[in-house]
C-alpha positions in Angstrom: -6.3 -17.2 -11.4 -3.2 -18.2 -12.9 -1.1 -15.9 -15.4 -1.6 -16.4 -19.2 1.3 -17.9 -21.3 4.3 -15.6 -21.8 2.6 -13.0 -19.4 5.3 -12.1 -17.1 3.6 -10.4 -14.0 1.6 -7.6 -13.2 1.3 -4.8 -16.6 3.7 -1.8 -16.2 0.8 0.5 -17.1 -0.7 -0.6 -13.7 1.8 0.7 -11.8 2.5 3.6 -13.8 0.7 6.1 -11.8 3.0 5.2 -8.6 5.3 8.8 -9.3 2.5 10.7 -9.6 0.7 9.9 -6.8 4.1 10.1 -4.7 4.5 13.9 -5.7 0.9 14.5 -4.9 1.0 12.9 -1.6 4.4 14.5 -0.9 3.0 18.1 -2.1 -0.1 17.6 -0.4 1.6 16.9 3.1 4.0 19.8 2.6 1.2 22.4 1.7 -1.2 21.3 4.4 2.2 21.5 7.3 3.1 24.9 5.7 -0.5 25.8 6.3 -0.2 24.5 10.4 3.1 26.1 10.6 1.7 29.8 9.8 -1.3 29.0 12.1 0.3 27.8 14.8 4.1 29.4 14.8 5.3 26.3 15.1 8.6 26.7 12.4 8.6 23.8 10.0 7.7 21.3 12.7 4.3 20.4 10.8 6.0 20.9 7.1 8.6 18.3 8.1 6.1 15.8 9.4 3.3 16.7 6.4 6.2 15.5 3.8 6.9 12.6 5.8 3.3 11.1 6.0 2.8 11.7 2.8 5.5 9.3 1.5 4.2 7.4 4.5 1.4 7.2 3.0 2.3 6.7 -0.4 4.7 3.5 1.2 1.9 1.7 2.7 -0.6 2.4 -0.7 1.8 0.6 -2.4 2.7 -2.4 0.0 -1.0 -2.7 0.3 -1.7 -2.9 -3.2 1.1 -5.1 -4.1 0.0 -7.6 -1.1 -3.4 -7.4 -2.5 -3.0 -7.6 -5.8 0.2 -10.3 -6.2 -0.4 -11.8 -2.5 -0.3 -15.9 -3.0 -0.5 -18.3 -0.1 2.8 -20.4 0.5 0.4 -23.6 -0.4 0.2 -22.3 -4.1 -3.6 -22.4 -3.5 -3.3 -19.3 -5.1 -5.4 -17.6 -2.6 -4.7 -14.6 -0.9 -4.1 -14.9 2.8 -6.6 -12.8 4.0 -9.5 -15.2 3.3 -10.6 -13.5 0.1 
């Protein structure tokens, strides 16, 4: 589908949601390693690595939904290349 006249891209609105699901991704990972640290006396070994895979994670929602979304073919075909 090609873009409308004087429509510039993707609509901020649809990627307005991006922070907050960063801080809850980020929170999420740092509760759940606090949580394995006291269990398992393991310092902030599991903290560190919960914050980190949840902006992992956060990264590679993003990349995939930006591929998915905006993803064009070099052909200009216009479809994705996936085969979707």
């Amino acid at each position: 589908m090609e873009p409308k006249k004087g429509e510039n891209g993707p609509s901020p609105m649809r990627f307005a949601g991006l922070g907050i699901q960063l801080a809850i991704m980020i929170l999420a990972g740092l509760y759940i390693g606090q949580w394995a640290d006291r269990r398992l006396g393991t310092g902030a070994l599991f903290t560190i690595l919960g914050v980190f895979l949840g902006f992992g994670g956060t990264m590679w929602s993003v990349i995939t939904e930006l591929n998915g979304k905006t993803g064009r073919r070099e052909d200009g075909s216009g479809k994705r290349g996936d085969g979707k």
